[in-house]
C-alpha positions as CSV (number, residue, x, y, z in Angstrom):
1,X,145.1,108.9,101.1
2,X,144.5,105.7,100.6
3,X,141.9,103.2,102.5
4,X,143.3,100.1,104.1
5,X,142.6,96.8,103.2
6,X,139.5,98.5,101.2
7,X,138.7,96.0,98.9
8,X,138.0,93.3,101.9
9,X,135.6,95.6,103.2
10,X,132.6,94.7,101.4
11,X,128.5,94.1,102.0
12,X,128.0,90.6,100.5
13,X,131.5,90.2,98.7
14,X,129.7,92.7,95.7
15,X,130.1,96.3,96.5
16,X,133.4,98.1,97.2
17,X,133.1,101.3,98.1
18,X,130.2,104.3,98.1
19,X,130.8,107.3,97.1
20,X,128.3,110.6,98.5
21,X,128.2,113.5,96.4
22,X,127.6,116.6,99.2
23,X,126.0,119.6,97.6
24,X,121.8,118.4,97.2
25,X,122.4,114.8,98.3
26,X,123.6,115.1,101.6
27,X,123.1,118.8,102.8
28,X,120.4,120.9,101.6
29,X,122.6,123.7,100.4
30,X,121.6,124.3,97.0
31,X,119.5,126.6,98.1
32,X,122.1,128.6,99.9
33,X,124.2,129.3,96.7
34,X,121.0,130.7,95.3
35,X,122.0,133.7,98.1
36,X,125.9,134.7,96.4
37,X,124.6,133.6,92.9
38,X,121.2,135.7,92.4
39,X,122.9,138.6,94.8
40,X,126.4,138.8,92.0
41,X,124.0,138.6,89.0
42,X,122.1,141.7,90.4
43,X,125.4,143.4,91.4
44,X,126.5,142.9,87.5
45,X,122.9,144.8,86.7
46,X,120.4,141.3,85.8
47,X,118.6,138.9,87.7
48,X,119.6,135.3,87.7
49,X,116.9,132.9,85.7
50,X,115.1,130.1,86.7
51,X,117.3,127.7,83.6
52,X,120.9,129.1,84.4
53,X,120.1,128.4,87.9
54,X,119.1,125.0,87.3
55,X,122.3,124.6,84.7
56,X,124.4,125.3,87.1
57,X,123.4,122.6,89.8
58,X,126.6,120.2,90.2
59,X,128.5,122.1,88.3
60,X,132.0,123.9,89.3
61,X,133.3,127.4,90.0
62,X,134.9,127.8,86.2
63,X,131.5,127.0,84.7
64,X,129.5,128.6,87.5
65,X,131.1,131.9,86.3
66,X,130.8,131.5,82.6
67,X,127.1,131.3,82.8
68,X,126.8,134.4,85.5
69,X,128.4,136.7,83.2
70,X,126.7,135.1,80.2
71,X,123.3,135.5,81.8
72,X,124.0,139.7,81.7
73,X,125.6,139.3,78.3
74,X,129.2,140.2,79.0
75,X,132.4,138.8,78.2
76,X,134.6,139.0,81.5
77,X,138.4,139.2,81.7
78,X,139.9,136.6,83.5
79,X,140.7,138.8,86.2
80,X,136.9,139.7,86.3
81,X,136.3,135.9,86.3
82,X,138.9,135.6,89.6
83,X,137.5,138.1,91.7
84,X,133.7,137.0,91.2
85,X,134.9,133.8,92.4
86,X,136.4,134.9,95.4
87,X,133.6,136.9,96.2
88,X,131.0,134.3,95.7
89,X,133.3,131.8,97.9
90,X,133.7,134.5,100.7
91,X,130.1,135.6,100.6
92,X,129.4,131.5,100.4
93,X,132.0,130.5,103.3
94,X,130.0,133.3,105.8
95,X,127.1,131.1,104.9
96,X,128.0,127.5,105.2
97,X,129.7,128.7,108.7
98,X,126.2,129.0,110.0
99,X,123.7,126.2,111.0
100,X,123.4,123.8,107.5
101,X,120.8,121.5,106.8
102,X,120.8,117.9,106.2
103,X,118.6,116.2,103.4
104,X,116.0,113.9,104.5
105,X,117.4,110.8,106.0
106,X,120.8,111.3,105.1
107,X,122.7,111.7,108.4
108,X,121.2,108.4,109.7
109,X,122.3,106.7,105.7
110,X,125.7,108.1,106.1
111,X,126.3,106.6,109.4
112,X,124.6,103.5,108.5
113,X,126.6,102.9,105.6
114,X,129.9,104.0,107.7
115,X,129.4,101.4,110.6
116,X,129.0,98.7,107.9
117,X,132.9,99.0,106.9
118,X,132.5,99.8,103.3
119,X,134.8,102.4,102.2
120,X,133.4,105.6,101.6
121,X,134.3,108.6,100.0
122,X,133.2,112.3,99.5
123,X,133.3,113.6,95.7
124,X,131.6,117.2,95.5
125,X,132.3,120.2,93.1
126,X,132.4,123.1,95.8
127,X,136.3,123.7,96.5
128,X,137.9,122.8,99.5
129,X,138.2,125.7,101.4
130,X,133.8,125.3,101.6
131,X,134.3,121.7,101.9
132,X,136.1,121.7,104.9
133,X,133.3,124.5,106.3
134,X,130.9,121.9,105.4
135,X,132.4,118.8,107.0
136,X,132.1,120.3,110.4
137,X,129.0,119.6,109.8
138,X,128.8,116.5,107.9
139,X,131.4,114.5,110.1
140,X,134.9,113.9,108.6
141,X,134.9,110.9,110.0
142,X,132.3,109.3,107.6
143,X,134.7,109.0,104.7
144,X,138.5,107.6,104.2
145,X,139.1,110.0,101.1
146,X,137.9,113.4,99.7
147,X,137.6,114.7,96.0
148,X,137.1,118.3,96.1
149,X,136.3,120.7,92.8
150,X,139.6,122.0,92.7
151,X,141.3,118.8,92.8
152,X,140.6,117.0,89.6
153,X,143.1,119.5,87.5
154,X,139.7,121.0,85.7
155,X,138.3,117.9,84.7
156,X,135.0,119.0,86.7
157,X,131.4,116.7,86.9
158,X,130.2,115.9,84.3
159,X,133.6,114.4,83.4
160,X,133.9,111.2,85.0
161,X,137.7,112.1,86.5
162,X,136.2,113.3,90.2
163,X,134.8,109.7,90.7
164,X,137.5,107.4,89.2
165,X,139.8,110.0,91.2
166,X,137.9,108.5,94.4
167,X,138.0,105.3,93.5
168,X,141.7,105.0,92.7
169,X,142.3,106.8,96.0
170,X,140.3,103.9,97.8
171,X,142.0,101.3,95.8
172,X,138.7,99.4,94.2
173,X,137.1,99.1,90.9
174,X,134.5,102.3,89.6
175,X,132.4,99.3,88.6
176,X,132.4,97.7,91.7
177,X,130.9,101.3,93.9
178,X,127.4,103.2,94.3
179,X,127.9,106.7,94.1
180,X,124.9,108.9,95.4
181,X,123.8,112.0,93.4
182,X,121.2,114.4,92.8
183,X,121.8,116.2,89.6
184,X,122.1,115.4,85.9
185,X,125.5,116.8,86.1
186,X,126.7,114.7,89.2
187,X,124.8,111.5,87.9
188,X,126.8,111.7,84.0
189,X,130.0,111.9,86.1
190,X,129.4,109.0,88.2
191,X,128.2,106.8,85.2
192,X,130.5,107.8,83.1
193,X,133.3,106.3,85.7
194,X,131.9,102.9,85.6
195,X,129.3,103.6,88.7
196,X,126.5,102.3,89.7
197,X,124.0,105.8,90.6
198,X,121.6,105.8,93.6
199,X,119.6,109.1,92.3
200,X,117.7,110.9,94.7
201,X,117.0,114.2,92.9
202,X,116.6,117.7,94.8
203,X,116.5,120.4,92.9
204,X,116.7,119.7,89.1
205,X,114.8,116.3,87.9
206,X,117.1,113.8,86.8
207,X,116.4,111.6,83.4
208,X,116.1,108.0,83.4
209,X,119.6,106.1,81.7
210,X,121.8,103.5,82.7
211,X,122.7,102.5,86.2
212,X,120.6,104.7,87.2
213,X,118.0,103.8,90.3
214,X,116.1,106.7,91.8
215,X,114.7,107.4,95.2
216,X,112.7,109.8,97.1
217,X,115.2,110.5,99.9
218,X,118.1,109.0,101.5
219,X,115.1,107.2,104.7
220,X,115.5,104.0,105.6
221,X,118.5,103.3,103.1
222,X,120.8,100.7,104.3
223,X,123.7,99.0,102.8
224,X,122.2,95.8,101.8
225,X,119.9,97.9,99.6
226,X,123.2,99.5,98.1
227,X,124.9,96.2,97.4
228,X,121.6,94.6,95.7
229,X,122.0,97.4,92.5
230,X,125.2,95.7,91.6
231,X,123.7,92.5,91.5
């Protein structure tokens, strides 16, 4: 789906589009996979460490699986590999169909930036089937397109296809968008696109590098502020 007119829609003629990662930056539901993730690692006999845990922040179902089986030390079949998914997602959709929790400040950011007119989109590494759980809680309305995990024909975060995906579907320039991220994972993907990163971390620190500009939360952030980093 493609945006109308997108590239008219700008704060200050400099910034076309911003792009909201979901997972950490706008809900505070990294701690909710902790709940599928630590309860399979104990089914398969372990417990799920502190490091795989944080490796697996942004990252996608494929990868999410490798380093569960990995963290027992077993190689899994593929059909193994299939059916842990679909367990984790089921366990995973009981849970985001309760009551989910915003990050600090970003409902009020996400409408702020939405009643601007800048083209937004949503570009997160859970699949859609959880995605669309989520939105009922996020709003739908607060973006023109939607780049789920499962979309990007395995070319997950950190590869920079979920973001330039986005941005072609909004019709403007990588270069010329903020995305918004909290993990090392989510922030190489969005640089390596062309992006300008607003980092606000959440549960894994995040390195200093280029185009990279880091807040404490999303409070009090308004687009002006978002079109000044491409300055």
């Amino acid at each position: 789906m493609t945006c109308p007119n997108v590239v008219d829609r700008t704060v200050d003629g400099s910034i076309e589009a911003v792009l909201w990662d979901m997972d950490g930056t706008l809900l505070d539901s990294e701690k909710l996979w902790d709940i599928p993730l630590t309860e399979f690692v104990a089914g398969l006999g372990g417990e799920l460490s502190v490091a795989t845990r944080e490796a697996m922040v942004g990252s996608n179902v494929p990868t999410t699986m490798r380093l569960l089986y990995a963290e027992v030390g077993l190689e899994p079949t593929e059909r193994e590999l299939a059916d842990g998914a679909a367990w984790i997602d089921a366990r995973m959709a009981g849970i985001f169909a309760g009551e989910l929790v915003w990050r600090p400040g970003a409902p009020e950011a996400l409408r702020t930036v939405r009643d601007s007119g800048v083209p937004t989109a949503l570009v997160t590494s859970t699949e859609r089937g959880l995605t669309d759980l989520a939105l009922k809680t996020i709003g739908r309305e607060f973006f023109d397109v939607t780049v789920c995990g499962d979309e990007v024909d395995g070319l997950n975060k950190p590869h920079p296809e979920p973001y330039l995906r986005a941005a072609k579907l909004l019709g403007v320039d990588p270069a010329r968008c903020v995305a918004i991220e909290d993990s090392p994972t989510g922030v190489a993907s969005a640089v390596a696109a062309g992006c300008t990163v607003l980092v606000v971390p959440c549960e894994v620190a995040v390195e200093p590098g280029e185009r990279r500009v880091f807040r404490t939360a999303l409070t009090g952030l308004d687009p002006a502020e978002l079109a000044a980093l491409l300055r």
